[in-house]
C-alpha positions as CSV (number, residue, x, y, z in Angstrom):
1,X,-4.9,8.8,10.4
2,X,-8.4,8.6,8.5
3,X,-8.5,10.6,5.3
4,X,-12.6,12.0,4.8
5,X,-12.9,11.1,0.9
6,X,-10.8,8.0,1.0
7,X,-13.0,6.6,3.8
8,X,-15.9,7.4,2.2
9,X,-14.8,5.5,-1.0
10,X,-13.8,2.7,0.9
11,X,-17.6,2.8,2.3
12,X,-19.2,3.2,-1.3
13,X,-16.6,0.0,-2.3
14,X,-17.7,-2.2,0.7
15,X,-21.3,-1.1,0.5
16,X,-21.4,-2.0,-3.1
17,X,-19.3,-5.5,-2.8
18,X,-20.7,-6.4,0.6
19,X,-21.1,-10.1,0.1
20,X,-17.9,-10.3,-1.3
21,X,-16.2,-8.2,1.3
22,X,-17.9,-9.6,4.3
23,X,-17.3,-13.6,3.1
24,X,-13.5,-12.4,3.2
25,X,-13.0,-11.2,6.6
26,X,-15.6,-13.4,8.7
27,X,-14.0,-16.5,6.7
28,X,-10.3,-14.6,6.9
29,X,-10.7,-14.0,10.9
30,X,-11.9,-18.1,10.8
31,X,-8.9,-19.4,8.9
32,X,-6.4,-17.3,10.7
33,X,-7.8,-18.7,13.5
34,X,-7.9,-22.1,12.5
35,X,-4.5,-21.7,10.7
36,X,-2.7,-20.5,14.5
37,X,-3.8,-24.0,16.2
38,X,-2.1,-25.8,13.2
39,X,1.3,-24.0,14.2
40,X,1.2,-25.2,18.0
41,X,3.5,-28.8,17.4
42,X,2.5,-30.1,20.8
43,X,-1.3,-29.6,19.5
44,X,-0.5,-31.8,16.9
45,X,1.9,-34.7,18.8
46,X,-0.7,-34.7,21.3
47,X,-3.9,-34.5,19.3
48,X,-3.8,-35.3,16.0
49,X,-7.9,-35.6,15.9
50,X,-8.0,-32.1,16.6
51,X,-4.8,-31.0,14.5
52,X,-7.3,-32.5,11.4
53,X,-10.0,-31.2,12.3
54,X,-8.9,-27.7,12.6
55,X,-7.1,-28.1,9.4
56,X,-10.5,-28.8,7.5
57,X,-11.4,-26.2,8.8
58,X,-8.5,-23.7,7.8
59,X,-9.2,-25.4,4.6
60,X,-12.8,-24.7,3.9
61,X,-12.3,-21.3,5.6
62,X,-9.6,-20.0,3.4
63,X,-11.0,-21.0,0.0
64,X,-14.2,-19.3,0.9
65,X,-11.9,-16.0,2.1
66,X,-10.3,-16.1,-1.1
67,X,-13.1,-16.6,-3.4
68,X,-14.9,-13.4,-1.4
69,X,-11.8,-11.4,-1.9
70,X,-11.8,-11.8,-5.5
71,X,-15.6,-11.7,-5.7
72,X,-15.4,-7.8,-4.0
73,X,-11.8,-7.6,-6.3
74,X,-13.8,-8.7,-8.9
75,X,-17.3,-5.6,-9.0
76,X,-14.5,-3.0,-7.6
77,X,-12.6,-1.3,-10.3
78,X,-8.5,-1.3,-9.4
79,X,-8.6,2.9,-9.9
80,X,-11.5,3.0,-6.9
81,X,-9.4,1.0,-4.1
82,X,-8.3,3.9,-1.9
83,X,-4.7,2.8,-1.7
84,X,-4.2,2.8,-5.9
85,X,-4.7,0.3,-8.4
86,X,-1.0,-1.3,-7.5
87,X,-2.3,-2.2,-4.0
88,X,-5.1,-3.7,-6.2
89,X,-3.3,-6.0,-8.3
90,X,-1.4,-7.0,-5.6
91,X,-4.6,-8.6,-3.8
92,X,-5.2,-10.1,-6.7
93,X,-1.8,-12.0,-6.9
94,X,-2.2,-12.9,-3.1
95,X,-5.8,-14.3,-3.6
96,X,-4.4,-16.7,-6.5
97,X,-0.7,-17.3,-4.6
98,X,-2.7,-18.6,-1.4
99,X,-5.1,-21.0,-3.0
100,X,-1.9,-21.9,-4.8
101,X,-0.3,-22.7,-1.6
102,X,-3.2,-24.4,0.1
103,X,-3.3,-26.7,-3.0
104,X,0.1,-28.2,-2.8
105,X,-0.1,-28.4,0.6
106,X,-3.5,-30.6,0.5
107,X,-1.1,-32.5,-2.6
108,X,1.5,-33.0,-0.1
109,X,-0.3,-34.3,2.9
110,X,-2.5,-36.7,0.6
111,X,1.1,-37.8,-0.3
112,X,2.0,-38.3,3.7
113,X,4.7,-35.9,2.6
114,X,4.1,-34.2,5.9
115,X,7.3,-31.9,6.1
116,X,6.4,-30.3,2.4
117,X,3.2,-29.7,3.5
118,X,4.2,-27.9,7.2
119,X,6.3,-26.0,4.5
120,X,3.6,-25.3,1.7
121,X,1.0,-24.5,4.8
122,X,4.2,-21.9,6.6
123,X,3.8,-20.3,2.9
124,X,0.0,-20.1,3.2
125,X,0.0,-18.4,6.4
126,X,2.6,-16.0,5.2
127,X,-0.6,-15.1,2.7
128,X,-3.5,-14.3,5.9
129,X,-0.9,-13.3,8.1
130,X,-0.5,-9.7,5.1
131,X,-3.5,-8.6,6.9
132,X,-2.6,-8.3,10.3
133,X,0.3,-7.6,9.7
134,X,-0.9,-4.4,7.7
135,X,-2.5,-2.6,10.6
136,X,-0.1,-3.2,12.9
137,X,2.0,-1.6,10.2
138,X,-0.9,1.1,9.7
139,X,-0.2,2.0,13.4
140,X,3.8,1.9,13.7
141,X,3.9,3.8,10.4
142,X,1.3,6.1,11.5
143,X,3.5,7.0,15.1
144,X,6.7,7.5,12.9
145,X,5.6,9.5,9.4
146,X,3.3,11.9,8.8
147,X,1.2,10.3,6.6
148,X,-2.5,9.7,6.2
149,X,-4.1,5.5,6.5
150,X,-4.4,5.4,2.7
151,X,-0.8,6.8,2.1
152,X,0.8,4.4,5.0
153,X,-1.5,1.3,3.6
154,X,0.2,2.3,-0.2
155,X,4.0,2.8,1.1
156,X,3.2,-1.0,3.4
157,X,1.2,-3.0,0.5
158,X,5.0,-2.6,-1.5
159,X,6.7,-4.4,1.0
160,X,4.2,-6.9,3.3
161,X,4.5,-9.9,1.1
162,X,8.3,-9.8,1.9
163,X,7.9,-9.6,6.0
164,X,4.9,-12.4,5.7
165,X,7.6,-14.8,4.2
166,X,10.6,-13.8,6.8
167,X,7.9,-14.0,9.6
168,X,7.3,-17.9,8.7
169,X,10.9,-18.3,7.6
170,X,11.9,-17.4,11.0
171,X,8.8,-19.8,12.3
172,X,10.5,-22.4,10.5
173,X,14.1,-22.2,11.9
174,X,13.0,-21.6,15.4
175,X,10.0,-24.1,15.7
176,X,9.2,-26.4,13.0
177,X,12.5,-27.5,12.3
178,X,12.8,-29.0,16.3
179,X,9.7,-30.3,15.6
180,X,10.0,-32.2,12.0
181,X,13.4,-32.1,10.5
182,X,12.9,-29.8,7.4
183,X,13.6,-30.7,3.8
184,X,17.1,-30.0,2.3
185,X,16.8,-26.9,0.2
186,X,16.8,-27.1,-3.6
187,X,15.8,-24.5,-6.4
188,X,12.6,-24.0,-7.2
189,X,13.4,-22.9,-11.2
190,X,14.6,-24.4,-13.6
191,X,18.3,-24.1,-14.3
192,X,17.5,-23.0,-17.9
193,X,14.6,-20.5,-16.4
194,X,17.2,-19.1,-13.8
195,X,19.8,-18.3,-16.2
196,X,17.5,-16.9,-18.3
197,X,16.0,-14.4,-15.4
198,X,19.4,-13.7,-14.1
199,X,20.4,-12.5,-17.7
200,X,17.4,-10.5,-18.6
201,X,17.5,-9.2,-14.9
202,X,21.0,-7.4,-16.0
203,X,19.6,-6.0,-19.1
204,X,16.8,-4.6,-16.8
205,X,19.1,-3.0,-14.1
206,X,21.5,-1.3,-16.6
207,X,18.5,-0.2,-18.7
208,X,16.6,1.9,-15.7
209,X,19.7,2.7,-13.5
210,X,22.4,3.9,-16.2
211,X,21.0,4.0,-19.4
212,X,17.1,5.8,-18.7
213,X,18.4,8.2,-16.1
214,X,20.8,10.0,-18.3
215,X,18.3,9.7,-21.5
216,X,18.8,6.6,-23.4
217,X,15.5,5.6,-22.3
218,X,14.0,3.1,-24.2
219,X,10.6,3.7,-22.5
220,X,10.6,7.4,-22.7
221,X,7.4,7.4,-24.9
222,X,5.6,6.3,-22.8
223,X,6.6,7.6,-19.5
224,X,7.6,10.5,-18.0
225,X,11.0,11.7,-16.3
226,X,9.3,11.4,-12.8
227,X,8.6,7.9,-13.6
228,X,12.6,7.6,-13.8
229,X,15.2,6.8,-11.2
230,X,17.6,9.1,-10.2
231,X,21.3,9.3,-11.4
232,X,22.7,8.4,-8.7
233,X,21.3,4.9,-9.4
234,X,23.9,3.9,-11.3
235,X,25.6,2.6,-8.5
236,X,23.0,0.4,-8.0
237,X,22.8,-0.5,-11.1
238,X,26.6,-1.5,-11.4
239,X,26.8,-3.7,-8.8
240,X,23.8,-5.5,-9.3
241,X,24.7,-6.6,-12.9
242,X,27.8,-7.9,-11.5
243,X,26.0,-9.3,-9.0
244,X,23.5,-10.9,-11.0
245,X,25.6,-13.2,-13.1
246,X,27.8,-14.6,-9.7
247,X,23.9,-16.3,-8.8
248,X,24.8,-18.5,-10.8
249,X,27.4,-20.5,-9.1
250,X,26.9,-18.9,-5.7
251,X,23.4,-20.5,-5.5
252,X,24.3,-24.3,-6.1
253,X,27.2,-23.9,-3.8
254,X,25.0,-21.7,-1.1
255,X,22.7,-24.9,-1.5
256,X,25.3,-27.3,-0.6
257,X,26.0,-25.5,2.8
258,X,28.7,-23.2,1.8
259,X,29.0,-19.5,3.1
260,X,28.4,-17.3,0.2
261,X,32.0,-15.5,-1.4
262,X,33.4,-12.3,0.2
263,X,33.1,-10.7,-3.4
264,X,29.7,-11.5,-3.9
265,X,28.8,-10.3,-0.6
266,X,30.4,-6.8,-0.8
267,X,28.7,-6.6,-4.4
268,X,25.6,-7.3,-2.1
269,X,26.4,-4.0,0.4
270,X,27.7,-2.0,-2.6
271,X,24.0,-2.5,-4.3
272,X,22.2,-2.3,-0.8
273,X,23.8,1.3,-0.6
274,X,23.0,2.0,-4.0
275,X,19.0,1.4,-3.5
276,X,19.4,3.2,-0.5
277,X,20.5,6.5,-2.1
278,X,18.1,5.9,-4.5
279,X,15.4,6.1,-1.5
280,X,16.9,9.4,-0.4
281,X,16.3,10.9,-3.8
282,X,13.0,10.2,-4.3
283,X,10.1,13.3,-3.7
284,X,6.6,13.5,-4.0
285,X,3.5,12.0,-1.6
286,X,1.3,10.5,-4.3
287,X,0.5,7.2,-3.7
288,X,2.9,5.5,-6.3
289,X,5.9,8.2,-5.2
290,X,5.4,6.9,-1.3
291,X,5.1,2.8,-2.8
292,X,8.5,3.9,-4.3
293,X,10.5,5.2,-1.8
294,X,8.5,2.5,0.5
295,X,10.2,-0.1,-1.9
296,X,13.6,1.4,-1.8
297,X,14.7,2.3,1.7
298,X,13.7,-1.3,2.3
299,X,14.6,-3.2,-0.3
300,X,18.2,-1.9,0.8
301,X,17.8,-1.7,4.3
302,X,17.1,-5.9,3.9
303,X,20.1,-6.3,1.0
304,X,22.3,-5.1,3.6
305,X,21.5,-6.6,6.3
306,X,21.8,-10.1,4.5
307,X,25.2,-9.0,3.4
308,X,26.2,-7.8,7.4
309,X,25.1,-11.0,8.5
310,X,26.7,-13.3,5.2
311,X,29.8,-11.3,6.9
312,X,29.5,-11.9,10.2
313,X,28.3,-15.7,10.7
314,X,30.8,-17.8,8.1
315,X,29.6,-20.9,9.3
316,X,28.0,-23.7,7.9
317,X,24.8,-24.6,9.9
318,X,21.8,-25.5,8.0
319,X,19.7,-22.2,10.0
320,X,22.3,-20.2,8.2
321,X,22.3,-21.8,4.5
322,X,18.3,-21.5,4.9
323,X,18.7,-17.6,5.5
324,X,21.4,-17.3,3.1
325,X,19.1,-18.8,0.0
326,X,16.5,-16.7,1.3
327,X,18.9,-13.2,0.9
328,X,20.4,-14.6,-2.8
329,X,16.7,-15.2,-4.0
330,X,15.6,-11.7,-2.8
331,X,19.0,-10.0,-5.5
332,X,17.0,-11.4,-8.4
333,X,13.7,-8.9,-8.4
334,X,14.8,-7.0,-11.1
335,X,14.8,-10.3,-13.2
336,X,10.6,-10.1,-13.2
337,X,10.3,-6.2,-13.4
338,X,9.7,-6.4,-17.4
339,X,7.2,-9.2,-17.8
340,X,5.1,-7.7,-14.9
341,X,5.6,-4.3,-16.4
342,X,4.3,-5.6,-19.8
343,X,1.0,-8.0,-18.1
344,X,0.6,-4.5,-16.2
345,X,0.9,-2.5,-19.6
346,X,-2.5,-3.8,-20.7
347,X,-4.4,-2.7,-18.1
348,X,-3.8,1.1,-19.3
349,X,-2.7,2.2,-15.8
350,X,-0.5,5.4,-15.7
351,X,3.4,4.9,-15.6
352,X,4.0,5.2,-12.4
353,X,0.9,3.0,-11.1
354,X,2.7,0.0,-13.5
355,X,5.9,1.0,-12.0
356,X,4.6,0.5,-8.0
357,X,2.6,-2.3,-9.3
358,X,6.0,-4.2,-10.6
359,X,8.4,-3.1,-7.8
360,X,5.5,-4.6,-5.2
361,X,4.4,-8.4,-7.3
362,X,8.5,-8.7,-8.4
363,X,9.9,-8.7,-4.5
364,X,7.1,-10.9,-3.2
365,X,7.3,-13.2,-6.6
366,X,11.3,-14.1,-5.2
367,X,10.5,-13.8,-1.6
368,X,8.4,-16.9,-2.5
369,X,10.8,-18.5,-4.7
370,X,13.2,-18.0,-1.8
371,X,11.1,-19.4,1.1
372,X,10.5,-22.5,-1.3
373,X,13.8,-23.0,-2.5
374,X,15.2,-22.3,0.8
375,X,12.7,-25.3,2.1
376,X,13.2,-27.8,-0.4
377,X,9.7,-27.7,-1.0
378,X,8.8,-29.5,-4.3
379,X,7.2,-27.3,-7.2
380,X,5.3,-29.2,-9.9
381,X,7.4,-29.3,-12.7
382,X,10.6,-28.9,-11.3
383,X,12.7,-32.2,-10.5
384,X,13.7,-33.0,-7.2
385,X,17.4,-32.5,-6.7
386,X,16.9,-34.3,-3.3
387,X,15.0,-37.6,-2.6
388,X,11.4,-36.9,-1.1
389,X,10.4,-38.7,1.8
390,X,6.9,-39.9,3.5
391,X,7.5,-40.1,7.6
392,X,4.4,-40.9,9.8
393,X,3.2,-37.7,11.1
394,X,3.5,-39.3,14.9
């Protein structure tokens, strides 16, 4: 799958950040390691000596991966990484998001607020677990497409954040929450920030799916017609503004256990569809033209399978409230696609590289915000809706 001059940058990049590079995967492989024991529950029950220990050392271990990884991020300019400058920035967010992760979760244990921090630590792991994750990807991908490893590592880096957080979602429902009950769910933004995303996310949609394809773009100084989504988006575009607004009040009642509406749900399919179509429309094997359709066909492919299953299971179990939060949260990534476009804008990238770089930080920015909201994990400044609790760990 090797591609001659890619590998041979990727050997001038690791050759010139070598300290950097090799601190991140001999301390990565450690705290993944480390981080595995820590997700066995009878390890814990039964040894709690060694369940702290091995944490320390997932602790120590994952700082010093992340500090290498920005150290080689750091000496390695964005336009040299060998699967584009979008794939770049995206490390970048990971590295900070992690340490972010691993801090609340020390918080929360110092606290002896042990089920926020088997959820803050389920987040962290969705962080290491990218990089596996990618090369089992590499290879799938690899079988399937015919595509080189730097054009299969661009198409996966738009959507891995997303499968990391549904991988320790799933860990979640099916294992920690017989082993600890979890915490009730509550959003993780404030209700003034939430409206404000939600409305600004429908000024967004209508903007690139209705308005720029047909030439009322307000961008089109600055980027090309390649750059712009096909006509057929409007459908997309359509039923996600309608969608949008409905978060509104389907989120606090989704929260309180109910199933979501039947309108809201087919709004759901309609946009799924839409994004889909949009996929099918897009050409081109660049890099950024692969993150695109990458981001498309599976942005819809998930949309609507959250709306087939919102259809199917009308019940009101807490696994199905959990994975319910988790599929509204993942509607609102249009909502971030202009303030990460404009912190992207002043790096001078090319149009398109801003345009993977926004499609790949806005869906793992909400599959977070899902995974915590759906959690009840507690975000610094945001008030608890629900009373926080500290239970022995035995």
């Amino acid at each position: 799958m090797g591609d001659a001059q890619a590998m041979q940058q990727a050997i001038h990049n690791y050759t010139r950040g070598f300290l950097g590079i090799s601190a991140h995967t001999v301390l990565g492989g450690l705290a993944l390691s480390a981080c595995t024991l820590q997700f066995i529950p009878s390890l814990r029950r039964r040894h709690p000596r060694v369940h702290r220990a091995a944490g320390m050392v997932a602790i120590a271990s994952t700082v010093g991966a992340m500090v290498g990884a920005m150290a080689y991020l750091w000496i390695t300019p964005a336009t040299d990484t060998v699967s584009g400058a979008a794939f770049a920035a995206a490390l970048w967010l990971q590295a900070v998001t992690t340490l972010l992760a691993l801090g609340l979760a020390v918080a929360s244990i110092r606290r002896r607020e042990v089920r926020a921090h088997m959820g803050w630590m389920a987040l962290m792991m969705a962080s290491l677990m990218t990089a596996p994750m990618l090369r089992i990807g590499d290879v799938i991908v690899g079988w399937l497409l015919p595509l080189n490893l730097t054009q299969t590592t661009a198409g996966l880096a738009v959507i891995l954040m997303p499968q990391a957080v549904l991988l320790m979602a799933w860990w979640m429902q099916r294992v920690g929450r017989l082993d600890l009950p979890l915490l009730q769910p509550q959003l993780s933004l404030l209700p003034g920030a939430l409206r404000a995303l939600v409305w600004l996310g429908v000024a967004t949609v209508l903007h690139e799916g209705l308005l720029a394809p047909w030439g009322l773009d307000a961008l089109a100084h600055w980027r090309g017609a390649e750059v712009r989504l096909p006509g057929i988006a409007g459908i997309w575009a359509l039923s996600s503004a309608l969608l949008l607004p409905r978060l509104l009040h389907e989120l606090p009642e989704v929260l309180r256990g109910r199933p979501m509406q039947a309108r809201t749900l087919w709004l759901m399919a309609t946009a799924a569809c839409g994004a889909l179509l949009i996929a099918s429309q897009l050409q081109g094997y660049s890099l950024n033209q692969i993150g695109h359709r990458f981001y498309w066909a599976a942005f819809g492919a998930c949309s609507l399978a959250w709306s087939l299953a919102g259809t199917l299971w009308r019940g009101t179990s807490r696994v199905q409230t959990n994975w319910r939060i988790l599929g509204l949260m993942n509607t609102l990534t249009p909502a971030v696609w202009l303030p990460y476009g404009l912190a992207l804008g002043l790096t001078g990238w090319p149009a398109d590289t801003i345009t993977t770089g926004v499609l790949t930080l806005s869906w793992g920015f909400f599959a977070w915000h899902g995974f915590i909201t759906a959690f009840g994990l507690p975000m610094p400044g945001v008030p608890a809706t629900t009373p926080q609790t500290g239970e022995s760990m035995a």
